[in-house]
N, C-alpha and C positions, 0 to 999 in steps of 0.2 A: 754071298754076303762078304762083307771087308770089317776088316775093325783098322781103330787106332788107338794105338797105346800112349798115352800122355805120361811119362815120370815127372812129378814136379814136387819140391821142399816148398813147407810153409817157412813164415816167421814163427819165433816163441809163440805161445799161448792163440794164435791163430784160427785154429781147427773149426770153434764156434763160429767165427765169425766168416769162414770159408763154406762153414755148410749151410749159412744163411745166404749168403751170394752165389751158390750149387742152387740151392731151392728157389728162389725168386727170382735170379735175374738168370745165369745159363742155362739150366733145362730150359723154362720159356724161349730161352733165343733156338736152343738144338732142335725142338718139336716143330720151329717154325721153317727149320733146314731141309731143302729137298731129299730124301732116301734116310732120312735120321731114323734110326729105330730103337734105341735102347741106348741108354750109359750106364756103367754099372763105377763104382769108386771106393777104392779099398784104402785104411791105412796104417800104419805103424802105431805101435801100442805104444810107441811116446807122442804121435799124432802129430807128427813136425813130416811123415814122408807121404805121398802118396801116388798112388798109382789106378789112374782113368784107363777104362774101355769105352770105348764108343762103338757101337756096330753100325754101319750104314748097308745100304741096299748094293751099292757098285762102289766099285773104287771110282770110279766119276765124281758121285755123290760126295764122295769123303774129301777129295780135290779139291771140288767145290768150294765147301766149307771152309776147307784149309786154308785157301789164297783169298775169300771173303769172309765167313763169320767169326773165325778163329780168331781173330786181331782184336774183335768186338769182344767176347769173351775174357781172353787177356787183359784188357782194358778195363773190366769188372771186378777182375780179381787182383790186379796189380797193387793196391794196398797191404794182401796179403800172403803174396807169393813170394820166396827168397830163391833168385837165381832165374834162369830160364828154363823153363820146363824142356823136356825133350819129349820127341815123338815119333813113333816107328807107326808101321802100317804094315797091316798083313793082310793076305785072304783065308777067309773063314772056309776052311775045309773039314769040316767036323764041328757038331754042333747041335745038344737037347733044347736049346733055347727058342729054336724058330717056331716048337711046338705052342709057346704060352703065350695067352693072347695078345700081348705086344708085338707079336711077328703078326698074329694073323690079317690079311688084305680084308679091307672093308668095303 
């Protein structure tokens, strides 16, 4: 498994309106991503920071995404994003999450 770690700042009073454009329009885009498995998205108790995981099946997968769906994404949230997000990428070497049905193969 591979994750990707997104850091990104909102604008002021933002956060509403960022987890309406999380729920409608990016998950719909990530589920329709080859190897996409899961996003999980945390953020600051004043809700101006935050910080995405994305888990994919191979670092291929997450590649992928990265040089095509990601831009479409960005492009969604670009009303309320301050700055450009940064992003690392890891291999998942440990890990209780594969167990919960979102990991399981259908």
């Amino acid at each position: 498994m591979y994750a990707r770690i997104v850091n990104l700042n909102l604008k002021a009073n933002q956060l509403a309106n960022f987890q309406e454009i999380l729920a409608k329009q990016v998950i719909p885009m990530l589920r329709k991503q080859t190897g996409f498995k899961d996003e999980i998205t945390f953020v600051t108790q004043g809700g101006n920071e935050l910080r995405t995981i994305s888990f994919w099946e191979t670092k291929a997968n997450a590649e992928a995404y990265n040089s095509s769906g990601y831009q479409e994404v960005l492009k969604a949230l670009a009303t309320v994003l301050d700055g450009t997000p940064k992003i690392k990428s890891y291999d998942v070497v440990s890990s209780t999450l594969h167990t919960l049905p979102v990991f399981a193969t259908v």
